[in-house]
KEKE-3310 file (N, C-alpha, C; in steps of 0.2 Angstrom, whole numbers, plus 5000, padded with zeros to 4 digits):
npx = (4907:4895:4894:4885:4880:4879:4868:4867:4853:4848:4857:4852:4840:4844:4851:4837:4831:4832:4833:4830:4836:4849:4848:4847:4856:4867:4865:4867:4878:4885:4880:4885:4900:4901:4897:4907:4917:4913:4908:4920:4932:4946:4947:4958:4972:4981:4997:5009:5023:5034:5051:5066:5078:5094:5111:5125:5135:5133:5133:5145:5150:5144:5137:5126:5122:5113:5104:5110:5101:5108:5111:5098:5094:5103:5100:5086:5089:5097:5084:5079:5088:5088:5077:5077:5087:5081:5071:5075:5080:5088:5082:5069:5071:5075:5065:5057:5062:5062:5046:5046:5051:5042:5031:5020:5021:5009:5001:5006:5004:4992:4990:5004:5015:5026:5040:5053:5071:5085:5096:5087:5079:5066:5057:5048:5042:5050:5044:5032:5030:5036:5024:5019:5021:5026:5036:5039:5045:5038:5031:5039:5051:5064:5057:5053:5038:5033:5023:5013:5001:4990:4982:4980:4980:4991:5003:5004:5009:5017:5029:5031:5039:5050:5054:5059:5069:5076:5082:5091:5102:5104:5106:5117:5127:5126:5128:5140:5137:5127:5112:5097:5082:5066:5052:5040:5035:5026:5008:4997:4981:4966:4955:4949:4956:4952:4944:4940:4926:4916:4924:4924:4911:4908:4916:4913:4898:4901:4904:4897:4889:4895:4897:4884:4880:4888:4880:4870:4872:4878:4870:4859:4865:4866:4856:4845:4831:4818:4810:4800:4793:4803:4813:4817:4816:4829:4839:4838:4835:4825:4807:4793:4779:4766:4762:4759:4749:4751:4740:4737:4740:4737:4734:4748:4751:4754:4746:4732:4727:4720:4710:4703:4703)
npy = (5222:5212:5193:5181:5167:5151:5138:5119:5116:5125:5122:5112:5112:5120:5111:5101:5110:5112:5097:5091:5096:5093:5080:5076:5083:5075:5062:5064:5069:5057:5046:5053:5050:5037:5033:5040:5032:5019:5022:5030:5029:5017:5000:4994:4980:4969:4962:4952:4950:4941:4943:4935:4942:4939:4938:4939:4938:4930:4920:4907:4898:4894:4880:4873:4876:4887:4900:4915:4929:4940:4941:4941:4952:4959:4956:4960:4972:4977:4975:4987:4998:4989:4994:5007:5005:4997:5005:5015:5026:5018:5003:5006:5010:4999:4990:4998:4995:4980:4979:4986:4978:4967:4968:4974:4992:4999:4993:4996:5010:5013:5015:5018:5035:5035:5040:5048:5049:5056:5048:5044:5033:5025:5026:5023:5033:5034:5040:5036:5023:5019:5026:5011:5003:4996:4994:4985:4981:4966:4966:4972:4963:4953:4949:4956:4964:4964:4975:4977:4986:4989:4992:4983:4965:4957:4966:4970:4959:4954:4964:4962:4953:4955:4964:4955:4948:4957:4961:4956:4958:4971:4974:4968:4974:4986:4984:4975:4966:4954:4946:4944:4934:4925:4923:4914:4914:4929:4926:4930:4943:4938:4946:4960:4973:4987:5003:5005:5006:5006:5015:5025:5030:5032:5045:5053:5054:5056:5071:5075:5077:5087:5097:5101:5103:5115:5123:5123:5130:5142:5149:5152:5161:5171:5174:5186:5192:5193:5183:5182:5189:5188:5184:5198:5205:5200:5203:5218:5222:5229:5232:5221:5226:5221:5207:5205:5192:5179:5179:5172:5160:5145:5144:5142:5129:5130:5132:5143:5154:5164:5164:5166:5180)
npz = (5055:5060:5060:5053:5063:5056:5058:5062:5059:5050:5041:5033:5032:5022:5014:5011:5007:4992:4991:4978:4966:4969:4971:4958:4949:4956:4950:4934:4935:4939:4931:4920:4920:4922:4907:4901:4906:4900:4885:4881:4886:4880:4881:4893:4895:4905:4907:4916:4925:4938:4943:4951:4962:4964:4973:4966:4978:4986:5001:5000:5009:5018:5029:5027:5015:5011:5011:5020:5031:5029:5016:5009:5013:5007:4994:4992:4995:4981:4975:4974:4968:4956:4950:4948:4939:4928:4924:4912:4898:4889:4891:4886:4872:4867:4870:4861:4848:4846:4845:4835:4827:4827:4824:4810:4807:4805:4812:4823:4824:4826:4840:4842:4843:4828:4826:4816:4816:4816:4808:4801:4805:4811:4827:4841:4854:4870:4880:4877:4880:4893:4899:4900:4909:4924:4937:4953:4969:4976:4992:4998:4996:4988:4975:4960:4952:4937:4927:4913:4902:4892:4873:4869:4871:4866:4864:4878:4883:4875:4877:4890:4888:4881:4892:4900:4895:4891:4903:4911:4905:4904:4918:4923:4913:4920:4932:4936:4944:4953:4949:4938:4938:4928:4936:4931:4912:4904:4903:4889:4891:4892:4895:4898:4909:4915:4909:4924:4929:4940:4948:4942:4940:4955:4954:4948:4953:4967:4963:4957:4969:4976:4968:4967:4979:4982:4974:4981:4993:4989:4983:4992:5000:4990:4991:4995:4997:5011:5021:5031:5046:5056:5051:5045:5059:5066:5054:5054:5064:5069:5074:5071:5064:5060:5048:5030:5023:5009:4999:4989:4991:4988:4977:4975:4981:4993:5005:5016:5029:5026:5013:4998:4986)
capx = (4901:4892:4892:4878:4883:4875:4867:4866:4845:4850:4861:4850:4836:4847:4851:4831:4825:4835:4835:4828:4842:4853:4850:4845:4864:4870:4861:4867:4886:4885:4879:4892:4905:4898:4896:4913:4923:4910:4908:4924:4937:4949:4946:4967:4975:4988:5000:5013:5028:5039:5058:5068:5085:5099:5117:5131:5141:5131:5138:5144:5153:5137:5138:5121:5119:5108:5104:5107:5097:5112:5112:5093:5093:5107:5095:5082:5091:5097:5079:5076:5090:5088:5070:5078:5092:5077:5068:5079:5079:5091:5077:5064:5072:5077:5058:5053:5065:5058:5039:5045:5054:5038:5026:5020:5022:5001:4998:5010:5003:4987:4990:5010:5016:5031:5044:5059:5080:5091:5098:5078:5078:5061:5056:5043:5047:5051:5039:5025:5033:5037:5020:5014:5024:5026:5039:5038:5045:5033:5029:5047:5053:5068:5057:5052:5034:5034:5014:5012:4996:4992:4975:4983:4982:4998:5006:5007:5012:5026:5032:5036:5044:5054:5057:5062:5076:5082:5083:5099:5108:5106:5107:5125:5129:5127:5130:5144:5136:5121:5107:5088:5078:5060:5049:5037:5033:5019:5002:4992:4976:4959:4949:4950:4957:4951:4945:4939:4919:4912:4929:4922:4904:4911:4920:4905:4892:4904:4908:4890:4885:4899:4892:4875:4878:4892:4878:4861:4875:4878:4860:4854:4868:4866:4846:4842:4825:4815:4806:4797:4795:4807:4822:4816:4818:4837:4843:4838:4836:4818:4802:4789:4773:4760:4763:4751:4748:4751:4733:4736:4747:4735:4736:4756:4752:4753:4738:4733:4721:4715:4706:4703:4696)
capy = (5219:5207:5189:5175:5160:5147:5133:5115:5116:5130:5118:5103:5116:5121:5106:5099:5113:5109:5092:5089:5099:5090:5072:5078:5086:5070:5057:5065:5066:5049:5043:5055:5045:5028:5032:5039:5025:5013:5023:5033:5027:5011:4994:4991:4973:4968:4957:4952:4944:4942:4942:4935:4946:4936:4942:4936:4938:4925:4917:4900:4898:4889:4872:4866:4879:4890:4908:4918:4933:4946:4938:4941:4960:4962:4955:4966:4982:4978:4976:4994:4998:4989:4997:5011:5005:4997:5013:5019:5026:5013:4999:5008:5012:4992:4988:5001:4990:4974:4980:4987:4971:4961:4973:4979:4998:5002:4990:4999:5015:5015:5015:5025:5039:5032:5045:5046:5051:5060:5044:5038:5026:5024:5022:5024:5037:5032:5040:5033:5016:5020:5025:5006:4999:4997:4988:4987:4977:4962:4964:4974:4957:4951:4948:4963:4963:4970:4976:4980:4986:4992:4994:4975:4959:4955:4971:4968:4952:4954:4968:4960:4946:4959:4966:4947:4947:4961:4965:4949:4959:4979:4974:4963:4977:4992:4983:4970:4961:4952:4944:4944:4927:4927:4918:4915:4919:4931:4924:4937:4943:4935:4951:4969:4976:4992:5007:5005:5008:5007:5021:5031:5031:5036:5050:5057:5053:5063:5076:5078:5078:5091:5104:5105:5107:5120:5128:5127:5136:5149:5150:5154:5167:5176:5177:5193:5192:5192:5176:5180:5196:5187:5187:5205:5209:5197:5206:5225:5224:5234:5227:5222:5231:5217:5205:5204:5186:5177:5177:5168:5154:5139:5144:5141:5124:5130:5135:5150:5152:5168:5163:5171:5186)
capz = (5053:5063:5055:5059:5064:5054:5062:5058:5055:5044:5035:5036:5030:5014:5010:5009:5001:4986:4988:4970:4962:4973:4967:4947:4947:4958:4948:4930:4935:4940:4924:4916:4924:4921:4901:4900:4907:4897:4880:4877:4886:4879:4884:4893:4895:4910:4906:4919:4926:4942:4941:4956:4960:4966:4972:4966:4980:4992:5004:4998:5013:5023:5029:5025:5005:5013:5010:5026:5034:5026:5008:5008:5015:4999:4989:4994:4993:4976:4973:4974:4964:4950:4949:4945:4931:4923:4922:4910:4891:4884:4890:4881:4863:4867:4867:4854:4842:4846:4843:4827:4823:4828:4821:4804:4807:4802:4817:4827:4823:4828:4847:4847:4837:4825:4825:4812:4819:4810:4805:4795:4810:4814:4834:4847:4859:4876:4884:4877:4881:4900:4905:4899:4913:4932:4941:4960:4972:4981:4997:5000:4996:4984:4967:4956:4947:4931:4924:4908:4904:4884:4873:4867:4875:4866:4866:4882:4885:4872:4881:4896:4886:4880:4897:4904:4890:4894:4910:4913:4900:4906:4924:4922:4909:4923:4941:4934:4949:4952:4942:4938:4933:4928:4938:4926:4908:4903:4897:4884:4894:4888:4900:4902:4915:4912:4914:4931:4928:4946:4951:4936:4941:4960:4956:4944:4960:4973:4962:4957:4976:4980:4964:4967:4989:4984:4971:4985:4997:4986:4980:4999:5005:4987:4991:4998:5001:5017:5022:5036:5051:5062:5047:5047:5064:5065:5051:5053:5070:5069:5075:5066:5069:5056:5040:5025:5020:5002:4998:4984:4991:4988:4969:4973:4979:4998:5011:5018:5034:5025:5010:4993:4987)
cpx = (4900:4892:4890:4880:4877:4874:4866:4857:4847:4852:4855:4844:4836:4845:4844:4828:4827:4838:4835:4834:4850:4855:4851:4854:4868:4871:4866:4875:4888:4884:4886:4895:4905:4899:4903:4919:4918:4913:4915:4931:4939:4948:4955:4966:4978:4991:5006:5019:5032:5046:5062:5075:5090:5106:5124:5135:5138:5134:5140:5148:5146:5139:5133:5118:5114:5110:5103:5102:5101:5112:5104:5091:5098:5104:5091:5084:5094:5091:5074:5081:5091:5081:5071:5084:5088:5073:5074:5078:5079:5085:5071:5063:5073:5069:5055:5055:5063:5051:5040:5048:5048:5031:5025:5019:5015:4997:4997:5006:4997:4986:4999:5009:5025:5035:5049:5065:5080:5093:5090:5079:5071:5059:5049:5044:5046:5049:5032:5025:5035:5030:5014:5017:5026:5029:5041:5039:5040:5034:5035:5049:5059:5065:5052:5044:5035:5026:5014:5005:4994:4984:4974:4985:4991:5004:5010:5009:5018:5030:5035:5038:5050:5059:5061:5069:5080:5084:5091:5102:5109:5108:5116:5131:5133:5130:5136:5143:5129:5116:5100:5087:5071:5058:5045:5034:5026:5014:4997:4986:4970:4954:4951:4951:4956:4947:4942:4932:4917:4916:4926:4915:4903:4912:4915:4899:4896:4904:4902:4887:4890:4897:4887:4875:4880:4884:4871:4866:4874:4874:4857:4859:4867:4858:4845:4835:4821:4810:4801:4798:4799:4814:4820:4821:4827:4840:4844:4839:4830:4811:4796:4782:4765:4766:4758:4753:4749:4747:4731:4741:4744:4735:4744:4757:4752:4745:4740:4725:4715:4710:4708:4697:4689)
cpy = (5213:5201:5184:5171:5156:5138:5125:5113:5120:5127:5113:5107:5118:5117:5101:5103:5115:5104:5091:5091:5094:5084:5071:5077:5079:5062:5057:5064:5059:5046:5046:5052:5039:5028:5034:5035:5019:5015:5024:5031:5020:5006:4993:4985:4974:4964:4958:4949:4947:4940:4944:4940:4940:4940:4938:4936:4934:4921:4910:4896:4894:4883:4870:4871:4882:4898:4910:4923:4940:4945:4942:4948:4963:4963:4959:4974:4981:4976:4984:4999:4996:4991:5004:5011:5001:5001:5016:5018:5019:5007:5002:5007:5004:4989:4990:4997:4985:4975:4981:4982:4966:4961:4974:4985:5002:4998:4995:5005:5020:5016:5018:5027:5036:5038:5041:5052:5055:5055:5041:5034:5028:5021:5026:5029:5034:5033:5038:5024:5014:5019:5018:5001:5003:4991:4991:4981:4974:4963:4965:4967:4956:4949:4956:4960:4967:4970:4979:4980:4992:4991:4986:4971:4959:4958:4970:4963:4953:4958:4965:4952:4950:4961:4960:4945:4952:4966:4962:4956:4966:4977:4974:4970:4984:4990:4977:4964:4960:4951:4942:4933:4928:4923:4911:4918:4922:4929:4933:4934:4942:4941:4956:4969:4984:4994:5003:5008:5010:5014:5026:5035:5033:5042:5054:5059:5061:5070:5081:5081:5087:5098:5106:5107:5113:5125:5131:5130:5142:5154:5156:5162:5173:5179:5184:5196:5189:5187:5176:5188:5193:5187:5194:5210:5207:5203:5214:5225:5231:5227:5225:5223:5225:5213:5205:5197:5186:5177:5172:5161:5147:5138:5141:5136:5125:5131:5140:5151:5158:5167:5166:5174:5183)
cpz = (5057:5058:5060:5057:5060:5056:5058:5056:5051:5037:5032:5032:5023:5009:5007:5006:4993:4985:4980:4966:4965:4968:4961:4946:4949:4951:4939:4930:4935:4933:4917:4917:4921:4910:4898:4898:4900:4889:4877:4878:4886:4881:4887:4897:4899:4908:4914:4922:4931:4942:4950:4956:4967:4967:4973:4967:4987:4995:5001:5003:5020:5021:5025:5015:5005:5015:5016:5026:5028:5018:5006:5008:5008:4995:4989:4991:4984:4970:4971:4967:4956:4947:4946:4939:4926:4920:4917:4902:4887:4886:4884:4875:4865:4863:4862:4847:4842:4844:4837:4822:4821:4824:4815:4809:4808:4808:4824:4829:4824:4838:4850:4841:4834:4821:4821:4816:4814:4805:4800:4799:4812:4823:4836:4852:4866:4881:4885:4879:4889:4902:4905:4904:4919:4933:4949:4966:4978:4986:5002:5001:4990:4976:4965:4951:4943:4928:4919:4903:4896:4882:4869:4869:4871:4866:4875:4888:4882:4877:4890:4894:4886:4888:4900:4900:4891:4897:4913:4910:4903:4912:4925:4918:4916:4930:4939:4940:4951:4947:4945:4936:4933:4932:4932:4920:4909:4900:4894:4889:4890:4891:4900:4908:4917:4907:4919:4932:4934:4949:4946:4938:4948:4961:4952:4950:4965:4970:4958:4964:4978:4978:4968:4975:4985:4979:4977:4991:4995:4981:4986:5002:4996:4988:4997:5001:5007:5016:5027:5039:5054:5057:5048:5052:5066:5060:5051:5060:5073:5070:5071:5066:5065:5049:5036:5021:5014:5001:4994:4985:4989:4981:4967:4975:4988:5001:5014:5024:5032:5019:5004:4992:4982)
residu = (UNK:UNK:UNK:UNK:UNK:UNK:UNK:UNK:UNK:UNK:UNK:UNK:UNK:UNK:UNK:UNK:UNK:UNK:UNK:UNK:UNK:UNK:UNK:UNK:UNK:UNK:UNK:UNK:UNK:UNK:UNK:UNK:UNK:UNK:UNK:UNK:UNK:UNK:UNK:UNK:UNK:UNK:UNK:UNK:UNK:UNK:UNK:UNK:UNK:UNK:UNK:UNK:UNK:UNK:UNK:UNK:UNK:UNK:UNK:UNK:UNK:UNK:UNK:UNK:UNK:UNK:UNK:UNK:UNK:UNK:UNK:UNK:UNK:UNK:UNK:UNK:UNK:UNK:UNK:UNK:UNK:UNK:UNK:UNK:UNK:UNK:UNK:UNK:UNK:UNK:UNK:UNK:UNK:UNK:UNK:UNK:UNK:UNK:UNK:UNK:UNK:UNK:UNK:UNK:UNK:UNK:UNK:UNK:UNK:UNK:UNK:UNK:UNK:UNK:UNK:UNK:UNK:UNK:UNK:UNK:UNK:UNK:UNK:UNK:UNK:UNK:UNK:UNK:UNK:UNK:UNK:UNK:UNK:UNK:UNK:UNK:UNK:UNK:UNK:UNK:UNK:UNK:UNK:UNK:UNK:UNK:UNK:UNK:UNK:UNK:UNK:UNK:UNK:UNK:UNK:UNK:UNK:UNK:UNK:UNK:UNK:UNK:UNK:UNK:UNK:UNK:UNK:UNK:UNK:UNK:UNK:UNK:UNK:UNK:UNK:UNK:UNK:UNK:UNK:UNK:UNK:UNK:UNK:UNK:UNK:UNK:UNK:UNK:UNK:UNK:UNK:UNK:UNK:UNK:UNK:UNK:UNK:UNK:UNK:UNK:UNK:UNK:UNK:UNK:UNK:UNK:UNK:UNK:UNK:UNK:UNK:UNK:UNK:UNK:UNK:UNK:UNK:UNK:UNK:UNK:UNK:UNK:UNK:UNK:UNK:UNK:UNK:UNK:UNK:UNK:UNK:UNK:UNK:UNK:UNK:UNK:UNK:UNK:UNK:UNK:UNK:UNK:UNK:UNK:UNK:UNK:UNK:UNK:UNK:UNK:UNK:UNK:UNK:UNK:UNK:UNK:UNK:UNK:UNK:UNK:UNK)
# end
C-alpha cells in the first residue's frame, strides 16, 4: 500500500486548525502544574555544611610545611571514598537515635513513620533518612558538601549537625586513616527551597503542548472524510466529473458564491 508523504503545510495546516484546542489543553496543564507545586506539594528547607577531608599520611617531610600536588590528589580520591562509607546504614540509625533523642516522638511523627524492633527500640527507617540527604564532592575538589533538605528548617539543620559529629568518628572507625573537619556549621533555613514552582509550571506547559499536538495528529489521520475533489481524486485515483456546494455555509459562519435558496 502506497503511503503519502506528509508535508510540512500539512503539518503547519494541522497544527492551526486546532490551534484553539492546542492552547485551551496547553494553557490548563500549565496551570495544573503551577497549582500542584503551589497547593499540594510541601514547602522543603536546605540546610547545609562543607567538611574538608584531609590525609594523614601527608608529607611532613617539606621544607617550607606545605601540602604538595600528590597529598592533594590523595585527598581527593579519598574524597570519593568517603562519599560512599558515609552513605551507609550505621550513619542513618546514628541519626534516627539523635532525632529521637532531640525530639518528642508526635513531633517526629508527622513527617517519618516511627517503627518498633524486636528489641521495642523505637527508630526511623533508614530509608526515610537517606533520601534527606546528598553529599557530593565540590568542584572534584578535596571538601565534601553535605545538603540536607526536610519539610523543617531545623530538621535539617540538626541533621547535618548530626552528620558533622559523626562523620570524624565512622570514617577514623572504617579507614583507620585519614580525617574529616567541618568547615562551617549549619545555620536553620529562614526560606523555602522548594518545590521548584516555575520547573512545575514547565513541565505542565510542555506536557500540555506535547497532548493536545499528539491528539490534533491523531484526530486528522483518524478523519476519513473527503474535503475537497482534489482529496478525491489523490486518494481514489478517479477523476472528478462536478462538486455540489455547501449552500448553507454562510449559516456555518463561511461564504458561499452560490447563495441561498
Amino acid at each position: 500500500m502506497e503511503q503519502k508523504e506528509i508535508s510540512i503545510q500539512e503539518i503547519l495546516g494541522i497544527l492551526l486548525g486546532h490551534i484553539k484546542m492546542i492552547i485551551i489543553v496547553t494553557l490548563l496543564a500549565g496551570i495544573a502544574g503551577y497549582s500542584y507545586a503551589k497547593f499540594v506539594l510541601p514547602l522543603q528547607y536546605t540546610s547545609s555544611i562543607k567538611i574538608y577531608v584531609t590525609n594523614n599520611n601527608m608529607s611532613d617531610t617539606n621544607d617550607n610545611n606545605q601540602i604538595n600536588a600528590q597529598d592533594l590528589n590523595t585527598a581527593r580520591s579519598l574524597a570519593t571514598t568517603y562519599i560512599v562509607i558515609l552513605d551507609d546504614a550505621l550513619m542513618y540509625e546514628s541519626i534516627s537515635d539523635r532525632l529521637l533523642q532531640d525530639y518528642n516522638e508526635e513531633d517526629l511523627d508527622n513527617y517519618f513513620t516511627i517503627a518498633v524492633d524486636d528489641n521495642n527500640k523505637h527508630y526511623i527507617p533508614s530509608s526515610q533518612i537517606k533520601k534527606l540527604i546528598n553529599i557530593a564532592a565540590v568542584n572534584n575538589t578535596e571538601v565534601l558538601q553535605v545538603t540536607v533538605t526536610s519539610q523543617v528548617p531545623k530538621f535539617s539543620a540538626d541533621i547535618c549537625t548530626y552528620i558533622s559529629e559523626l562523620a570524624p568518628k565512622v570514617i577514623q572507625r572504617t579507614t583507620k586513616a585519614g580525617s574529616v573537619e567541618t568547615v562551617s556549621p549549619p545555620k536553620v533555613p529562614t526560606s523555602p527551597s522548594g518545590p521548584n514552582i516555575p520547573r512545575y509550571l514547565l513541565l505542565g506547559l510542555v506536557a500540555g503542548l506535547a497532548v493536545s499536538v499528539g491528539i490534533s495528529f491523531v484526530a486528522t489521520f483518524l478523519d476519513n472524510t473527503v474535503k475537497s475533489g482534489e482529496e478525491l481524486r489523490d486518494r481514489f485515483g478517479v477523476p472528478v466529473l462536478a462538486e455540489i456546494p455547501d449552500i448553507f455555509m454562510d449559516s456555518k459562519g463561511g461564504s458561499s458564491k452560490y447563495g441561498k435558496y
